[in-house]
NUVEX-553321 format. One line per field, with one value per atom (N, C-alpha, C): atom name; x, y, z. Coordinates in Angstrom, 2 decimals, m for minus. Atoms other than C-alpha are relative to their C-alpha. Example, Ala and Ser with C-alpha at 12.3 -4.5 7.8 and 13.67 -1.06 7.14 Angstrom:
2
a <- c(N CA C N CA C)
px <- c(0.89 12.30 0.90 m0.82 13.67 m0.77)
py <- c(m1.19 m4.50 1.20 m1.19 m1.06 1.09)
pz <- c(0.00 7.80 0.00 m0.06 7.14 0.73)
REM end
This chain:
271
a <- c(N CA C N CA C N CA C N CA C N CA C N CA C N CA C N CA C N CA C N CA C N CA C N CA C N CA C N CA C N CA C N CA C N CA C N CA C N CA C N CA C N CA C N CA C N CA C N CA C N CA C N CA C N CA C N CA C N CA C N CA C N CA C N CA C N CA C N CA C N CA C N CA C N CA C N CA C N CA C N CA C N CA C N CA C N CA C N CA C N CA C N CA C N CA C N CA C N CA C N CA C N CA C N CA C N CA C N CA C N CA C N CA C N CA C N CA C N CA C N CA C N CA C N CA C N CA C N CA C N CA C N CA C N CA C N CA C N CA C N CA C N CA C N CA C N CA C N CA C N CA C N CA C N CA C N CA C N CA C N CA C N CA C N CA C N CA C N CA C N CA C N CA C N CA C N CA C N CA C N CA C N CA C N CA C N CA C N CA C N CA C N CA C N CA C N CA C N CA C N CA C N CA C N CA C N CA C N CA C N CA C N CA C N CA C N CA C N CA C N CA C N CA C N CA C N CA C N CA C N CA C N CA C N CA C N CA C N CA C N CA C N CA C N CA C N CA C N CA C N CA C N CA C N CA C N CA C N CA C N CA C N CA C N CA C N CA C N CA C N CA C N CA C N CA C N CA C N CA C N CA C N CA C N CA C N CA C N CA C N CA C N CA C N CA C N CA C N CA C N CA C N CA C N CA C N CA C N CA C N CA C N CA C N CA C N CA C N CA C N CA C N CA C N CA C N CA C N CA C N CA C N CA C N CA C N CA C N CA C N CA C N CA C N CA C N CA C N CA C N CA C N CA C N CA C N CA C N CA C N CA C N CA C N CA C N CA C N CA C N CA C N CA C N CA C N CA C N CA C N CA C N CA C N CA C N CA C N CA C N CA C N CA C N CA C N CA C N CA C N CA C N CA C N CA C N CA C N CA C N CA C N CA C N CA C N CA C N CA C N CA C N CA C N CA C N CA C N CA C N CA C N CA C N CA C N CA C N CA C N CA C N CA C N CA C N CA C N CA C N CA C N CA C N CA C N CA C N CA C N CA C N CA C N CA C N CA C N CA C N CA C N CA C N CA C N CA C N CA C N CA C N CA C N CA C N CA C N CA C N CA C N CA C N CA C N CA C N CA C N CA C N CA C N CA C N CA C N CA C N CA C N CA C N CA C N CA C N CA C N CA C N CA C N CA C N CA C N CA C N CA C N CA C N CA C N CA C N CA C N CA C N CA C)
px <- c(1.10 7.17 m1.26 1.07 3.97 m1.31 1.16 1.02 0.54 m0.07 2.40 0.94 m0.47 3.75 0.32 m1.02 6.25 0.07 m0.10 5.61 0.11 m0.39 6.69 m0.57 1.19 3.76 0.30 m0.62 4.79 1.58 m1.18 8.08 m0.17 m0.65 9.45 m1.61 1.08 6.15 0.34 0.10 5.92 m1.01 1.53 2.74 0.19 0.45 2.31 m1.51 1.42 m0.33 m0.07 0.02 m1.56 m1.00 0.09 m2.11 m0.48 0.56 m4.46 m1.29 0.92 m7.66 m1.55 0.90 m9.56 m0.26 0.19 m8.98 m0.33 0.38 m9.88 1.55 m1.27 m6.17 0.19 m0.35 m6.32 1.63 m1.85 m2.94 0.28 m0.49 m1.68 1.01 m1.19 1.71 0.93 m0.85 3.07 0.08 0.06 1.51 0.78 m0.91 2.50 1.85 m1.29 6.12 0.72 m0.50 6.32 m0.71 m0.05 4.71 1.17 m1.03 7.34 0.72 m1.16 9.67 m0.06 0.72 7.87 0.60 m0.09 8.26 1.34 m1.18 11.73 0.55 m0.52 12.66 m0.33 0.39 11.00 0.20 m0.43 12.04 1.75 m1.87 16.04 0.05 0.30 14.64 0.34 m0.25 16.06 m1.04 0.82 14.06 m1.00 1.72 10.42 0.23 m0.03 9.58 m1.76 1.36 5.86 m0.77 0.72 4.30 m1.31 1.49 0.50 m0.29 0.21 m0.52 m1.69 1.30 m3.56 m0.53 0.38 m5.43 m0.58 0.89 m6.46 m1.04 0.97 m9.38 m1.81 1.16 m12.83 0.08 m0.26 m11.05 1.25 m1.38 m8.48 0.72 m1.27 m7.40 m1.33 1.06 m10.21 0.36 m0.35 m7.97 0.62 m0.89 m5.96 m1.01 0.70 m6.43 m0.47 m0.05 m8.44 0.57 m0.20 m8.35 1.71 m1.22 m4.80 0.94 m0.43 m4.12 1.13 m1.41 m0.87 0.94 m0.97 1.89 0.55 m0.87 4.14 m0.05 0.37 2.69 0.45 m0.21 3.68 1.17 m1.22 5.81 0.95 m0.61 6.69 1.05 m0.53 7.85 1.35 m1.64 12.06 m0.36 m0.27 12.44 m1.15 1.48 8.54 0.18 0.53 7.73 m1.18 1.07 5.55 m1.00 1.28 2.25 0.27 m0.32 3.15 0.99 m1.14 6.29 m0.50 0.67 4.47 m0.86 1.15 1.65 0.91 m0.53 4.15 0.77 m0.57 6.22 m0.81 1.04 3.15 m0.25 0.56 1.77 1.17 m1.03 5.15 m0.37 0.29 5.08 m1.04 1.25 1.66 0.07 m0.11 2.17 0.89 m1.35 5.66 m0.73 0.50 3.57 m0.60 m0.14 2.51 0.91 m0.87 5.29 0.92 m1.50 7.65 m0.63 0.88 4.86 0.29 0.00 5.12 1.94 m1.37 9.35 0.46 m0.85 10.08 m0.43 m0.29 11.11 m1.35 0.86 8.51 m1.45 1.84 4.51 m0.56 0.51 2.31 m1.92 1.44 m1.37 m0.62 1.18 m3.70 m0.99 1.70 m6.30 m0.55 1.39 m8.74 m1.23 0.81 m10.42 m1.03 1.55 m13.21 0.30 m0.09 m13.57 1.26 m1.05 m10.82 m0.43 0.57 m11.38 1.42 m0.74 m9.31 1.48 m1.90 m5.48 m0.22 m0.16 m6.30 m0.65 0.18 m8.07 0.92 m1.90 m4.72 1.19 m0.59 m3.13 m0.18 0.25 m4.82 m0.19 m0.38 m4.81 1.37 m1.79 m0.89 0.26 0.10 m1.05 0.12 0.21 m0.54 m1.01 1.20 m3.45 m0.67 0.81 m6.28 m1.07 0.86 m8.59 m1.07 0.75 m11.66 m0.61 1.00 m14.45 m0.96 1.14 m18.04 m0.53 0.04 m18.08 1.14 m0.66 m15.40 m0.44 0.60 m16.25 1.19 m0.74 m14.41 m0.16 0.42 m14.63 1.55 m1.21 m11.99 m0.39 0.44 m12.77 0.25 m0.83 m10.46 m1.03 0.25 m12.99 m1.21 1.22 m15.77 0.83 m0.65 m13.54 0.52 m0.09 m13.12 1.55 m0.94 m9.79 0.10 0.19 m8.94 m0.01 m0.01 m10.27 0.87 m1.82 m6.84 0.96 m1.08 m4.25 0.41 m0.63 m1.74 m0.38 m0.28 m1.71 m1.49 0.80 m5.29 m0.65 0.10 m5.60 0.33 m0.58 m3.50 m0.56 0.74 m4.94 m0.65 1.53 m8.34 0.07 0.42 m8.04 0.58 m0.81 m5.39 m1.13 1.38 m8.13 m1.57 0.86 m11.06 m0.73 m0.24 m11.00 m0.73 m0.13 m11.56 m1.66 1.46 m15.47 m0.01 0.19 m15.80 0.98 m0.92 m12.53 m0.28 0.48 m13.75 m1.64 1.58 m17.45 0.90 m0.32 m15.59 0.97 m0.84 m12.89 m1.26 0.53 m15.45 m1.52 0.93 m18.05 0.05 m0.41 m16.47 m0.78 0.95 m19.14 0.58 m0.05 m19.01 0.06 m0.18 m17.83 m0.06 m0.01 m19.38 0.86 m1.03 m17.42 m0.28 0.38 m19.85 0.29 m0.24 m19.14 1.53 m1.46 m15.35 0.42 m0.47 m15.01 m0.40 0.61 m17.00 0.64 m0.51 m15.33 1.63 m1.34 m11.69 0.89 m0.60 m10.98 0.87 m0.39 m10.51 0.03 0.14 m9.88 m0.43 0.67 m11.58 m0.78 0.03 m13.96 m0.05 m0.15 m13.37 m0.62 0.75 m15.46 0.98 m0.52 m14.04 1.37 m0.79 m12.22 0.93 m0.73 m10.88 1.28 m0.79 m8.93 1.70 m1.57 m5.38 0.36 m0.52 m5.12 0.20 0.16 m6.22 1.04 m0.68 m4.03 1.80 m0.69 m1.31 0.63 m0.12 m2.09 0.49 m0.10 m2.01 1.60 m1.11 1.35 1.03 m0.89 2.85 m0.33 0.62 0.85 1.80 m1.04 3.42 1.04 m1.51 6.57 0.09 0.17 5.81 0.72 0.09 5.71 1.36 m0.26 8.01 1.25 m1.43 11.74 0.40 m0.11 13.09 0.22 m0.25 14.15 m1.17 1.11 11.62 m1.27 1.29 8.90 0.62 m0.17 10.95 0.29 0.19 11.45 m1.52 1.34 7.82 m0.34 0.79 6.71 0.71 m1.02 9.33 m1.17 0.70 7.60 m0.90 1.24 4.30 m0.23 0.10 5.18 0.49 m0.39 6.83 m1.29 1.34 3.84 m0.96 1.00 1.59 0.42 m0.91 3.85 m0.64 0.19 2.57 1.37 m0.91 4.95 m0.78 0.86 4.06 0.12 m0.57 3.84 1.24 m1.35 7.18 0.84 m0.64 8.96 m0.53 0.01 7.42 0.23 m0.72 7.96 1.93 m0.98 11.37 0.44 m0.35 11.63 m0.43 0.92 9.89 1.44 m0.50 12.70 1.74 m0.98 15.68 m0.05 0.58 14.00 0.72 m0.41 13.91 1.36 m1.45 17.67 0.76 m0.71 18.74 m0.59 0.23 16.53 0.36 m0.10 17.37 1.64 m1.27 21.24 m0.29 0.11 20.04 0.06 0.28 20.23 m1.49 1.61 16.54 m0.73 0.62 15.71 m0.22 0.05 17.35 m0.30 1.04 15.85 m1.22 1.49 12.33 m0.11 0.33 12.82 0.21 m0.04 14.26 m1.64 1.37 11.28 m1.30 1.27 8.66 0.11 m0.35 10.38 m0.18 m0.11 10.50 m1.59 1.40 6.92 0.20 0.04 8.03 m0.44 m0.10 7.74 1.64 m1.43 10.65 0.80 m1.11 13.50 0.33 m0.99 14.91 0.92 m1.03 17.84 m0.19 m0.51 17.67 1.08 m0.87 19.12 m0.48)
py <- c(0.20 17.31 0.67 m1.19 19.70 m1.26 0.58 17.20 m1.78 1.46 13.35 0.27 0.29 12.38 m1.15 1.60 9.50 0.07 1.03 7.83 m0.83 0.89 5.62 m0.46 0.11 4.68 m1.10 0.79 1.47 m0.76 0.29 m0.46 m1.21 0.17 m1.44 m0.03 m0.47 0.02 1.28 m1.36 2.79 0.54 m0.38 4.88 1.40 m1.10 7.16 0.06 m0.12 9.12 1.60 m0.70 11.23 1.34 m1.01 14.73 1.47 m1.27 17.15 m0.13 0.26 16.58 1.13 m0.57 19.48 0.14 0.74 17.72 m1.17 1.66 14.39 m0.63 0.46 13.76 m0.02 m0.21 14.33 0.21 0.03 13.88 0.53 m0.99 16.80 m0.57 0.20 16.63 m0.27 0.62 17.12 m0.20 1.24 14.89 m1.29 1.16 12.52 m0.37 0.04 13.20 m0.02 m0.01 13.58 m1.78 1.26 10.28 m0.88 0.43 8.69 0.32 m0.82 10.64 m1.25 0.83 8.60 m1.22 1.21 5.33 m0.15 m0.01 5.68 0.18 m0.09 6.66 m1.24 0.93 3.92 m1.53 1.69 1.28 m0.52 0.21 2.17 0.04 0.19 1.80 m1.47 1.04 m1.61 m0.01 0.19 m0.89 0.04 m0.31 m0.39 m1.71 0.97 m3.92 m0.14 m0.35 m3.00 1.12 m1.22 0.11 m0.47 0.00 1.01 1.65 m1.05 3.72 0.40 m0.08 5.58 1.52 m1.44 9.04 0.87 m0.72 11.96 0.34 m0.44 13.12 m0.94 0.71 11.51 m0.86 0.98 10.12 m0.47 0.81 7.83 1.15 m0.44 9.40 0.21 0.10 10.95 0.20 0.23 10.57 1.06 m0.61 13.02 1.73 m1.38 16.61 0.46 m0.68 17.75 1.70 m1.24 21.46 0.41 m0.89 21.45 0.23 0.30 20.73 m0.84 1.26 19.06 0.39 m0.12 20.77 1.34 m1.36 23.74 m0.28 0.17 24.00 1.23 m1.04 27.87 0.50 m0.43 28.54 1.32 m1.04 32.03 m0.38 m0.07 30.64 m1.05 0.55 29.52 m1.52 1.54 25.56 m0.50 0.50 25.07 m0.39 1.05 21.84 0.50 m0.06 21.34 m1.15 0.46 19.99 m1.39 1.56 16.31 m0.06 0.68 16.21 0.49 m0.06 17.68 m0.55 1.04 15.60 m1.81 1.55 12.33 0.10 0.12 13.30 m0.22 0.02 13.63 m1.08 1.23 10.74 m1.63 1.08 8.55 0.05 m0.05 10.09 m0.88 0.36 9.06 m1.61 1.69 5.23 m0.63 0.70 5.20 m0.60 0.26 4.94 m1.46 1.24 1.43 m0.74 0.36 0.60 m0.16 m0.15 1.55 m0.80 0.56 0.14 m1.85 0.99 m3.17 m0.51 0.02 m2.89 0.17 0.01 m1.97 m1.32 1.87 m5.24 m0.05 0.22 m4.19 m0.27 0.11 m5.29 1.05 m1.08 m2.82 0.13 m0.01 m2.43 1.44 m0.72 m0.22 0.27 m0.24 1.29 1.37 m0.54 2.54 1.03 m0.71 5.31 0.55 m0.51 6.10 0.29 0.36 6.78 0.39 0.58 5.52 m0.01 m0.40 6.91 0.08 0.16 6.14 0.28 0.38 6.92 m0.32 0.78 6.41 m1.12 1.60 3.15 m0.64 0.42 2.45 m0.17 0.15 3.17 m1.39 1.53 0.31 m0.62 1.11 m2.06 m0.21 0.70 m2.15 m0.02 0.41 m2.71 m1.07 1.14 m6.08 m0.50 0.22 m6.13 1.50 m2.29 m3.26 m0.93 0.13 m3.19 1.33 m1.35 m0.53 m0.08 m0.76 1.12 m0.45 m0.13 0.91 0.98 m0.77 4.06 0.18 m0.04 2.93 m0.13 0.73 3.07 m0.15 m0.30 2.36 m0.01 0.20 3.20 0.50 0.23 2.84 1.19 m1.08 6.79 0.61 m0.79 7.53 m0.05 0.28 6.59 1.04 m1.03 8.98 1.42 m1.29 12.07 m0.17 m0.14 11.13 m0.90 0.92 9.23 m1.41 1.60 5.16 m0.07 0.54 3.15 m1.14 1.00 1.36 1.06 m0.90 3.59 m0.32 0.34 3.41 m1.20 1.18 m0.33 m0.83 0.65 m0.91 m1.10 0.94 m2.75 m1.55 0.45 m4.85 m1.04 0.87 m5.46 m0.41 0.48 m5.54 m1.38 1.03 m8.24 m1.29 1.01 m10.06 m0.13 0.60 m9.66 m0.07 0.27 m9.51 m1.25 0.50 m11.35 0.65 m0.57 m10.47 0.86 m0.84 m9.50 1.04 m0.79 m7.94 1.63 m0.72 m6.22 1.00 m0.44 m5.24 0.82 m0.52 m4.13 1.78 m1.22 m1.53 1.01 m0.96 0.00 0.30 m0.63 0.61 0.97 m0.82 2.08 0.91 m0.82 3.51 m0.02 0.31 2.26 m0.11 0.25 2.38 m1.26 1.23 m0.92 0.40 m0.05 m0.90 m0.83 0.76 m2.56 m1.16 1.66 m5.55 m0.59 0.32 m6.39 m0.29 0.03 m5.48 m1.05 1.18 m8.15 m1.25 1.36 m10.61 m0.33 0.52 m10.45 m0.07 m0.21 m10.23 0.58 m1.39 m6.72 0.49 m0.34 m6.28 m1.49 1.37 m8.81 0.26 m0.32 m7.07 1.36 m1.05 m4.32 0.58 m0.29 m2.37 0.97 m1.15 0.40 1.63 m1.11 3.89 0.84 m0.22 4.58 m0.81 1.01 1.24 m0.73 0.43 0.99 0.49 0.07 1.97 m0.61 1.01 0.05 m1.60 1.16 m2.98 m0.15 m0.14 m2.00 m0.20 0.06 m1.55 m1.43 1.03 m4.91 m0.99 0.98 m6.55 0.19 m0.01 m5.45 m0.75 0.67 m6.84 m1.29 1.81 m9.83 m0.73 0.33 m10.08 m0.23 m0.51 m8.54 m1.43 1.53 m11.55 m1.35 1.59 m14.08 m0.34 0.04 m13.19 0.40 m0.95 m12.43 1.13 m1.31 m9.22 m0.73 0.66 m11.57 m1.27 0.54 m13.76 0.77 m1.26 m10.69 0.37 m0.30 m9.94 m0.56 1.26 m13.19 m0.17 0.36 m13.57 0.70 m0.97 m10.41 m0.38 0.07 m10.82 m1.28 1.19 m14.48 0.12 m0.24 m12.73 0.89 m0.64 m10.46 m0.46 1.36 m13.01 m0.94 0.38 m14.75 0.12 m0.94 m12.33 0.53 m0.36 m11.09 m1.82 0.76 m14.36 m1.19 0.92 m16.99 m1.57 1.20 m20.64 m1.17 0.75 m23.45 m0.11 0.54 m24.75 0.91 m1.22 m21.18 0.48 m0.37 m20.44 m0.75 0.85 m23.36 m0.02 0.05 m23.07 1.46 m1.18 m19.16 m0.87 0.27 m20.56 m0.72 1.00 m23.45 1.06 m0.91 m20.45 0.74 m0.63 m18.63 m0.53 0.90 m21.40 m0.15 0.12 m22.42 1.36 m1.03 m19.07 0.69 m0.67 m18.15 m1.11 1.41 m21.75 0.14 m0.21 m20.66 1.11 m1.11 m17.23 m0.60 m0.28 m16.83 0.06 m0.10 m16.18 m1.35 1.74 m20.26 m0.29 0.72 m20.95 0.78 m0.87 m18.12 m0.46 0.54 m19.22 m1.65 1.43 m22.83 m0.01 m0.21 m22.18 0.64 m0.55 m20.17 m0.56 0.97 m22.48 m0.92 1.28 m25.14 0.40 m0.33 m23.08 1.09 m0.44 m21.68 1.86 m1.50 m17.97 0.97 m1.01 m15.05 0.16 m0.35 m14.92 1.20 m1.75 m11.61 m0.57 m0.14 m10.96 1.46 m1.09 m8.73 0.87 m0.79 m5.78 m0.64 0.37 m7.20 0.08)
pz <- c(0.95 4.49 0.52 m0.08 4.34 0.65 0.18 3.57 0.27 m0.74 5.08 0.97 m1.43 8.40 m0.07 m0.70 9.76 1.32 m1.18 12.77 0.47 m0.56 15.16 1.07 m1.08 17.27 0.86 m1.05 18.17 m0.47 0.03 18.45 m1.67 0.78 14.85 m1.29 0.85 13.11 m0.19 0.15 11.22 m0.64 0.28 10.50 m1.40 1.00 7.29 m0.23 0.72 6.93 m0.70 1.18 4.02 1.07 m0.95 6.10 m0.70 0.36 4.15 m0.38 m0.32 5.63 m0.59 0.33 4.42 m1.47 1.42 0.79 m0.25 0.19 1.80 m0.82 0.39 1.66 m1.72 1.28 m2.19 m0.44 0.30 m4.27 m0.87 1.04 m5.65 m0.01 0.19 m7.01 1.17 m1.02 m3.89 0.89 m1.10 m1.75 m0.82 0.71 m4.42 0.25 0.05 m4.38 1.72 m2.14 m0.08 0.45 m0.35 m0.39 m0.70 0.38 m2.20 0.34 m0.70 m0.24 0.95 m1.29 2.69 m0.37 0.43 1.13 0.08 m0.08 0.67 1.03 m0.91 4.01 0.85 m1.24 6.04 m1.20 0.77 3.20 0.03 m0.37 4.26 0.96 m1.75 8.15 0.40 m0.68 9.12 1.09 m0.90 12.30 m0.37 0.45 10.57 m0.75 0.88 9.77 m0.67 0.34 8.93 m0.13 0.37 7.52 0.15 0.08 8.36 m0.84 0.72 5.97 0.16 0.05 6.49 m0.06 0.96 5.64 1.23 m1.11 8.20 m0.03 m0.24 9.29 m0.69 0.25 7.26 m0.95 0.82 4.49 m0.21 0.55 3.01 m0.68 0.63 m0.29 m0.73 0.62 m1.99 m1.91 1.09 m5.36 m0.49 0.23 m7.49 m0.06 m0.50 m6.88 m1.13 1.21 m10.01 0.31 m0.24 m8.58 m0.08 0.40 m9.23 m1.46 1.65 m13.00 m0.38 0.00 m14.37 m0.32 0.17 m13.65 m0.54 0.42 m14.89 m1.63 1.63 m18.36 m0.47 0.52 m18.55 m1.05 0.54 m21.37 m0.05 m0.52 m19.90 1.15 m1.38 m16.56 m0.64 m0.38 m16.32 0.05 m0.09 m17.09 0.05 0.09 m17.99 m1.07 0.87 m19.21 m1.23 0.80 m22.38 0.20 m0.80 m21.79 m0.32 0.25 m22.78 0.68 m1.13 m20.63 0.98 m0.99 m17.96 0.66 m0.45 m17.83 0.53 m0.33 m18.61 1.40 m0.64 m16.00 1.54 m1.04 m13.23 0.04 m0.12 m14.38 0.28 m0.26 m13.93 1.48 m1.53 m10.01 0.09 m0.40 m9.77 m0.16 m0.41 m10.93 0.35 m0.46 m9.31 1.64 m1.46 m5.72 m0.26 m0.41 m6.19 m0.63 m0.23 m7.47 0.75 m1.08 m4.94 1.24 m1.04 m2.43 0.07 m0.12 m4.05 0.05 0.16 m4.18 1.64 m1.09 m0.74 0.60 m0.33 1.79 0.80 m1.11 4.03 0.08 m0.08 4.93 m0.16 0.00 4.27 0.47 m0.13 5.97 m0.05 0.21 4.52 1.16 m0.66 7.29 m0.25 0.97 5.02 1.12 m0.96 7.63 m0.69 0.28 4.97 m1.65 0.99 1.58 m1.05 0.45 m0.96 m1.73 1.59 m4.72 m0.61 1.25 m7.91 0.32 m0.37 m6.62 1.55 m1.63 m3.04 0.04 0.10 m3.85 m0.74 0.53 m5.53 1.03 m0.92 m2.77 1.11 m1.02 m0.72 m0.93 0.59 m3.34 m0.07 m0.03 m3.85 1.95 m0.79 m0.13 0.57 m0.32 1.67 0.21 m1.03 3.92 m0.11 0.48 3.46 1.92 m0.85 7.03 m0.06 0.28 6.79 1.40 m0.35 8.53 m0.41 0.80 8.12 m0.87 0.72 6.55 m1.60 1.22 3.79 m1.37 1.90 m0.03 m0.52 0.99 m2.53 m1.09 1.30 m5.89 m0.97 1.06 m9.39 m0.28 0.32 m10.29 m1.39 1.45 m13.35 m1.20 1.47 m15.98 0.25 m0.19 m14.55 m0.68 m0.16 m14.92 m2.06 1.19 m18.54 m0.51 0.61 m18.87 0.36 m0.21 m18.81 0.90 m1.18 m16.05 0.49 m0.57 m15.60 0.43 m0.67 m13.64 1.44 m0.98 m11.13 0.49 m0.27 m11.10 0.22 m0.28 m11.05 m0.66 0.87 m13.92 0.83 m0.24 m12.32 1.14 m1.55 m8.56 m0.24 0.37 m9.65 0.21 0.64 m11.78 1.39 m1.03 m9.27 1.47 m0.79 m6.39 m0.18 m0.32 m7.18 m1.35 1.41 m10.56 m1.26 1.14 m14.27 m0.32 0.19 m14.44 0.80 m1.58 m10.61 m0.87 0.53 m11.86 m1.17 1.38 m15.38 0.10 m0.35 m13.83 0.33 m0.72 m11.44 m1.15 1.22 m14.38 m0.62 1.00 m16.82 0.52 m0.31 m14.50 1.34 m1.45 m11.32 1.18 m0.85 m9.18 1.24 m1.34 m5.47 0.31 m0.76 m3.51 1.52 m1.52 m0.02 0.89 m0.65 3.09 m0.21 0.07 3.25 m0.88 1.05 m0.34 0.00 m0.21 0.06 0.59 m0.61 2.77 m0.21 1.05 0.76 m0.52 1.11 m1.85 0.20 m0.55 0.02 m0.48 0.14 m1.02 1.63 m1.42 2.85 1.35 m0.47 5.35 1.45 m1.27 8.40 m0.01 m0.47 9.16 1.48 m1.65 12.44 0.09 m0.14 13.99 0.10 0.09 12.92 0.90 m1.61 16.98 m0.12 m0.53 16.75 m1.31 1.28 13.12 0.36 m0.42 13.98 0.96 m1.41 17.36 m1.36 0.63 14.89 m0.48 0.78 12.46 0.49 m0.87 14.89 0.61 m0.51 16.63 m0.77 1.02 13.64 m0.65 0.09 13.14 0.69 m1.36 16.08 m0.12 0.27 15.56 m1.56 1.04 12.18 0.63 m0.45 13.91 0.93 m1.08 17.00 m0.55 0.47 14.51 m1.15 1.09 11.62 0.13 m0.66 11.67 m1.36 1.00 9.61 m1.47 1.50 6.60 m0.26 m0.08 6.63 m0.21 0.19 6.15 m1.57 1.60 3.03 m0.48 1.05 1.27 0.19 0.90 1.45 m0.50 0.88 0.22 m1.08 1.67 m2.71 m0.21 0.35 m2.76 m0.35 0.17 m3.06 m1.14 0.77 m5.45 m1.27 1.23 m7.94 m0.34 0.16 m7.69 m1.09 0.94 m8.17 m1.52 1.37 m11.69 m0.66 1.29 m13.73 0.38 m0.09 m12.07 m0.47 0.15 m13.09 1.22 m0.77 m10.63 0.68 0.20 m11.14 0.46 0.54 m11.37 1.72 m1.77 m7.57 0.87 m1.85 m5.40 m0.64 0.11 m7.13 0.60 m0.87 m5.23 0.93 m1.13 m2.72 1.03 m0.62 m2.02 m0.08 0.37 m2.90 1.67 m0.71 m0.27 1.34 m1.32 2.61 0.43 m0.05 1.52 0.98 m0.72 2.71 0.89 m1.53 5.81 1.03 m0.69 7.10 0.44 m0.05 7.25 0.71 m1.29 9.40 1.74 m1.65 13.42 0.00 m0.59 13.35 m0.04 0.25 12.39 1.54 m1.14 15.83 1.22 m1.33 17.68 m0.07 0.10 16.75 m0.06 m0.40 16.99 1.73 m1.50 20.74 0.75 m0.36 21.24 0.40 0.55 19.79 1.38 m0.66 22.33 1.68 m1.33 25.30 0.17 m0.03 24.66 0.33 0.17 24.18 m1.01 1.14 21.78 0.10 0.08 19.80 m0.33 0.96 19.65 m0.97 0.65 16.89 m0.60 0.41 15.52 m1.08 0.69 12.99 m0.88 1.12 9.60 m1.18)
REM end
């Protein structure tokens, strides 16, 4: 892949990052499609039990590449789309990335290295955990540029974190969200100084991996993502108790109760 990178920085982490720095990681087509490439490879990684995703050089994801248009519109050129399947087909890529974000088993932390506009603030919202910078903005961008300020799932987060006004302020006016605000309003749940955001990010991985066994990290995300979908009371502690039933029958129960008892950190196995 040209424009993202897979790494393995530390043991059962894996690091994507969006690798075309002298665009402010911008998402042409095909960063889009090498990120979903990405996603897919480290979501059939048994060993990766936590993705940290994050952007080179000054920014995150400074949003979709206008400078590159939409696609193979030429009706001269061999197997060129017409401008409505060209566009629909871009724009599926484009809101398949938080989808697939919120579908794979694994955690996902966002470190937000700076500013995070309209698909790359998409990107850290379908995210688990977002951690920034003091230099992070973020702003909803799509409605400045002339089309709806709902895309690639933002409709969606918004409203789910920050709630329905906050949410409804930022779509319809694309306004900048500074960090201090961000962690106010628990857009972000830490800022770290610029040097020190991937160690965090990192740490905070291990902090999970320490605590959490490989199935147990993905019944809750599923748990979190049922949830989040419009579950009612009733309808989640009933996943909830589906859930328990069948991590309570795993090897990892009585590795981490041994653990707990003998005052260790507990292994566990790849499953």
């Amino acid at each position: 892949m040209e424009f993202i990178k897979i790494e393995k920085p530390r043991k059962h982490v894996a690091l994507i990052t969006l690798n075309r720095p002298e665009r402010y990681n911008a998402l042409s087509h095909q960063v889009v499609r090498e990120l979903l490439e990405a996603l897919d490879t480290v979501a059939g990684n048994l060993d990766t039990r936590v993705i940290v995703i994050t952007g080179a050089g000054k920014g995150f994801c400074a949003g979709a590449d206008l400078k590159e248009g939409f696609g193979n519109t030429n009706p001269n050129e061999k197997g060129a789309l017409g401008v409505i399947q060209a566009t629909y087909q871009m724009q599926k890529d484009y809101g398949g990335i938080p989808l697939k974000m919120r579908q794979i088993p694994q955690p996902i932390i966002a470190a937000v290295n700076g500013p995070a506009a309209g698909g790359g603030m998409a990107i850290a919202l379908a995210s688990d955990i977002r951690i920034c910078t003091p230099t992070t903005k973020f702003n909803n961008a799509f409605i400045k540029i002339g089309i709806g300020g709902a895309d690639m799932g933002s409709s969606y987060f918004l409203q789910k974190l920050l709630g329905s006004s906050v949410a409804s302020e930022m779509m319809y006016t694309g306004r900048f969200m500074e960090p201090g605000e961000a962690l106010q309003r628990g857009l972000v749940s830490r800022i770290v100084e610029g040097e020190k955001l991937l160690d965090a990010a990192f740490e905070l991985a291990e902090q999970i991996i320490g605590t959490a066994s490989p199935f147990a990290l993905r019944i809750t995300k599923e748990a979190i993502n049922r949830v989040q979908g419009g579950l009612s009371l009733e309808e989640s502690i009933e996943i909830e108790n589906r859930n328990q039933v069948m991590a309570l029958q795993t090897k990892d129960v009585q590795r981490a109760v041994m653990a707990w008892v003998q005052k260790k950190v507990p292994e566990y196995e790849d499953d």
